[in-house]
N, C-alpha and C positions, 0 to 999 in steps of 0.2 A: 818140807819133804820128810821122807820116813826111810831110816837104815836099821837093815837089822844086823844087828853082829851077832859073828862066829865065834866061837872061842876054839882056839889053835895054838897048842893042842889043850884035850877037854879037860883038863885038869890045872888050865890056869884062870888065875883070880884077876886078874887085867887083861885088860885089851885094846888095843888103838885102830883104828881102821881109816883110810882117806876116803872121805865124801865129795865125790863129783860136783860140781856145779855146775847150773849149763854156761855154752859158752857164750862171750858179748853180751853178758847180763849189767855186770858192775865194771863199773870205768876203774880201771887199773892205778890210780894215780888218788886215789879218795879207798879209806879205810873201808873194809868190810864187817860189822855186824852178825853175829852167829847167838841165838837163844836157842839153848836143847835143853829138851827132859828128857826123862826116860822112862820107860814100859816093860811091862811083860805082855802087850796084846800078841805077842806070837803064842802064846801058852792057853791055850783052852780048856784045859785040865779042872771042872769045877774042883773046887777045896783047896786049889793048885796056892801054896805060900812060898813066895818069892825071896830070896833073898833080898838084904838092904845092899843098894847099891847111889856111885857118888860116880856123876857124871862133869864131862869139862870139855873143854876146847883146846887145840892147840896149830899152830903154824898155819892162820888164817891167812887166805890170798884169795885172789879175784876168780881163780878156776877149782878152787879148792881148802878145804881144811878137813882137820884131823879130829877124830873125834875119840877120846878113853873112858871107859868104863870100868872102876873097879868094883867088885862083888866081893859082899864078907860072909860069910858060913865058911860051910862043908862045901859048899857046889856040889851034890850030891843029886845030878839031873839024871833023867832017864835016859836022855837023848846025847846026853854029854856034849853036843854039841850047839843049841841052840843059846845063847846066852841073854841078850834083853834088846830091846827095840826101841832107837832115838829117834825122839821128832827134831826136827829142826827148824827153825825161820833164818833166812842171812834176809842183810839189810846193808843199804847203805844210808849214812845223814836221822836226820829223826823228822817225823812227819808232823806238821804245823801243832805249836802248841805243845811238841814233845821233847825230849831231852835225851840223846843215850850218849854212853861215854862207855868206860873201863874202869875197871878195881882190881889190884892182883893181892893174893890171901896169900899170908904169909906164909911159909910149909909147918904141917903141924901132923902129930901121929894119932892122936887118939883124943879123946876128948871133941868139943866141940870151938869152934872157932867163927866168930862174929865181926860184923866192921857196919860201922854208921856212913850212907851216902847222904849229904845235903843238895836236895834238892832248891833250884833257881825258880823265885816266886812272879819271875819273868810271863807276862800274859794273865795271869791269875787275876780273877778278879775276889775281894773283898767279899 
């Protein structure tokens, strides 16, 4: 799916928003799966330079999770209200011959921060 967020009010640098899900999709009893990125396709502005922005997930569940965006600059929009546009996939389980799981990143301010998954050589062939 695709959400766009607002920023409320236009001069702030984060934002959280709750993403619907439809209903009787995922069985309530088996974890749900959430992959976002994020966009500026709401912005048509040729030349338009976006700020850097660091997206995430949070309070996943079977009719719903949360989705935050924070933006670094000025936020110096025209519209002051439009702020950037998540894609989304949820999921439940992993499709034949695939693997998902979870990793939580430690809290960090600045700089950059990294972690190694090992992936299971389960299926693989030689």
């Amino acid at each position: 799916g695709r959400h766009l967020l607002h920023r409320t009010p236009n001069w702030a640098e984060s934002v959280c928003e709750q993403v619907p899900l439809a209903p009787y999709v995922f069985y309530p009893d088996k974890p749900v799966h959430i992959q976002v990125s994020v966009n500026h396709v709401n912005h048509t502005e040729p030349g338009y330079v976006h700020e850097a922005v660091v997206v995430w997930v949070e309070d996943i569940g079977e009719n719903n999770f949360t989705v935050c965006v924070t933006q670094a600059g000025r936020n110096e929009k025209k519209d002051g209200q439009t702020f950037a546009t998540v894609d989304w996939l949820a999921y439940q389980g992993a499709p034949d011959g695939g693997v998902s799981g979870k990793m939580d990143m430690p809290t960090w301010w600045t700089g950059t921060n990294c972690r190694s998954v090992s992936l299971p050589l389960v299926g693989m062939n030689p």
